[in-house]
N, C-alpha and C positions, 0 to 999 in steps of 0.2 A: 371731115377731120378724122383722123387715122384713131382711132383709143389704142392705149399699148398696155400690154402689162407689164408686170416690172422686169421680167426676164431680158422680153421685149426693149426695153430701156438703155439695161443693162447691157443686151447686145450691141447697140446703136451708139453707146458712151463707148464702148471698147475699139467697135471698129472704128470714131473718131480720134481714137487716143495712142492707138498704138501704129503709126504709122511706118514701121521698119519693119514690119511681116506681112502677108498674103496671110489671111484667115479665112480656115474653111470649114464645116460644120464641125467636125471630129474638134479641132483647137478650142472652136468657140465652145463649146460645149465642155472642155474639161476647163476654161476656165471660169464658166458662171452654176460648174456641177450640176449639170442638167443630162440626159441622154442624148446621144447625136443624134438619133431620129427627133426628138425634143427639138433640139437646137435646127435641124433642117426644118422644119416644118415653120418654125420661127421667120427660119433667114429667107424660104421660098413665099412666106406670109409679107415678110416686108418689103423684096423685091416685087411682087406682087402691084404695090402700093406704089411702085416706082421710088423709093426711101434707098433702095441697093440696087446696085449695079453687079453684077458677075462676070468672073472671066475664067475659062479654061486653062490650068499651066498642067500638062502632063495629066495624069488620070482626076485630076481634083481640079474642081471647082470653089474657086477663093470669090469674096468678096469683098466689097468695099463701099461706102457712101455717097450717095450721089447729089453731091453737095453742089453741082451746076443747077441743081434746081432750089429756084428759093423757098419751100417750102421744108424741103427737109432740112437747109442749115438755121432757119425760125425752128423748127424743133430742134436741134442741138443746142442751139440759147436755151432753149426754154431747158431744154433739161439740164444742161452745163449750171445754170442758175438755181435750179431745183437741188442739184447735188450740191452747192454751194451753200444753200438755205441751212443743210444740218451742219453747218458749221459758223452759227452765229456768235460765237465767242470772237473769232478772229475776224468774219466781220466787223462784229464793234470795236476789237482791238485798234486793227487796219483803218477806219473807213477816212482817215484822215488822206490814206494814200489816193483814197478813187478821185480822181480827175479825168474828165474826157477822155485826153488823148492817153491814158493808160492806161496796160493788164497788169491785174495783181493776181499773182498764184502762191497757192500753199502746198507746201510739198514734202517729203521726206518723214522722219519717227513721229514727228507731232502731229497728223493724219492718223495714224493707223491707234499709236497711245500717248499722246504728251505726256503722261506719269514718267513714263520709261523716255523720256526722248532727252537729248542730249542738250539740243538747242530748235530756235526755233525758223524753218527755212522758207525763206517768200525770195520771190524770181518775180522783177518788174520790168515789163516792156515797155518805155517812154520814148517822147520826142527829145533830139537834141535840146540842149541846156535846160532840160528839166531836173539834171541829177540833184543837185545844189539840194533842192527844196526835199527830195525824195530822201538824202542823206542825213538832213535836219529831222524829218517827223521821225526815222528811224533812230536815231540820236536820243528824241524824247520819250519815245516808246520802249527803250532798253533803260532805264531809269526807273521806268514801273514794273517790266514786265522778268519775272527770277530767270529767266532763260534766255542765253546774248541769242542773236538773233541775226541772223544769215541769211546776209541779202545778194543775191546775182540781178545786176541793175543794167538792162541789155536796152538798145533800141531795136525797132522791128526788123531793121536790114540785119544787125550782128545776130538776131534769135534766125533768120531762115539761112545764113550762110551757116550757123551750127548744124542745119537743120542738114542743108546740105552735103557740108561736108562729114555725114553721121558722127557725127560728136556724140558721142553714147551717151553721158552728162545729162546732155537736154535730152535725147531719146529718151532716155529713164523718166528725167523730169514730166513729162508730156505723157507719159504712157498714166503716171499716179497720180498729177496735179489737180490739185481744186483751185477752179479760175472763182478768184475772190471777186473781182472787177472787171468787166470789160470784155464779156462773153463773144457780143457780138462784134469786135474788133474781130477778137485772137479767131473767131473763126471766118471771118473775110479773110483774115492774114495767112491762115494755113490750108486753106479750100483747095490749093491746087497742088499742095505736096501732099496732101491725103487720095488724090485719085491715081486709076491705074497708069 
């Protein structure tokens, strides 16, 4: 078993999350405020591990996660979940939504400070004819909770044809989201628009 430290983490959450750029130490590094030799050392540490993969464009070396092997997309649950854990308010708010076949993400002002945030926004990936049920618990839930509540209520084929055709929207959404439910779905589902 790999131990990581929190950098470490931090690096491995980014490169699963921001999937419309090639990141290479310099990027990585200015954005978890570390030094780029800090940050290479990191990223040669977890390729290392077989967790990254690399690839040459032009004088830089970019990476990316090597999510064909099952062992590194078991750690992105684990930590996708982990990063989800400091957010048990909306766990409990939400957990009416978690059903199997669905991802519940929290996204947008109410992450970074709900004091300051406007409303509150969750993005759910279900199976056809599940909307019904998903539009009622939200229905109940804006009732109790001071802030209306903003929902993009997608199934998994409409979230990878966004994904596709770069619909910035969900790029944004995916780069900041806390996956509330459904870890291991959402990363079966995006395994292969994440590689080089």
């Amino acid at each position: 078993m790999v131990r990581l430290t929190n950098n470490e983490k931090k690096i491995l959450l980014i490169l699963f999350k921001d999937l419309s750029n090639y990141l290479n130490a310099n990027s990585i590094s200015k954005k978890i405020s570390i030094s780029r030799i800090g940050s290479m050392k990191i990223l040669k540490k977890l390729e290392k591990e077989e967790l990254l993969l690399k690839k040459q464009i032009g004088k830089s070396i970019v990476y990316k996660l090597n999510l064909q092997k099952d062992y590194t997309r078991h750690l992105i649950v684990f930590l996708l979940s982990d990063e989800a854990n400091n957010f048990k308010r909306w766990l409990n708010e939400f957990k009416e939504l978690f059903a199997e076949e669905r991802i519940v993400m929290l996204y947008g002002s109410t992450i970074r400070d709900y004091s300051k945030a406007r409303d509150i926004d969750i993005m759910i990936m279900r199976e056809k004819g599940d909307s019904e049920e998903i539009r009622r618990i939200i229905k109940e839930r804006q009732k109790i909770l001071p802030k209306k509540i903003h929902l993009i209520d997608l199934t998994p084929k409409e979230f990878l044809k966004n994904i596709e055709q770069k619909q910035s929207a969900i790029i944004d959404i995916i780069k900041n989201a806390i996956i509330l439910y459904g870890q291991n779905k959402y990363v079966e589902l995006i395994k292969d628009v994440t590689s080089f």
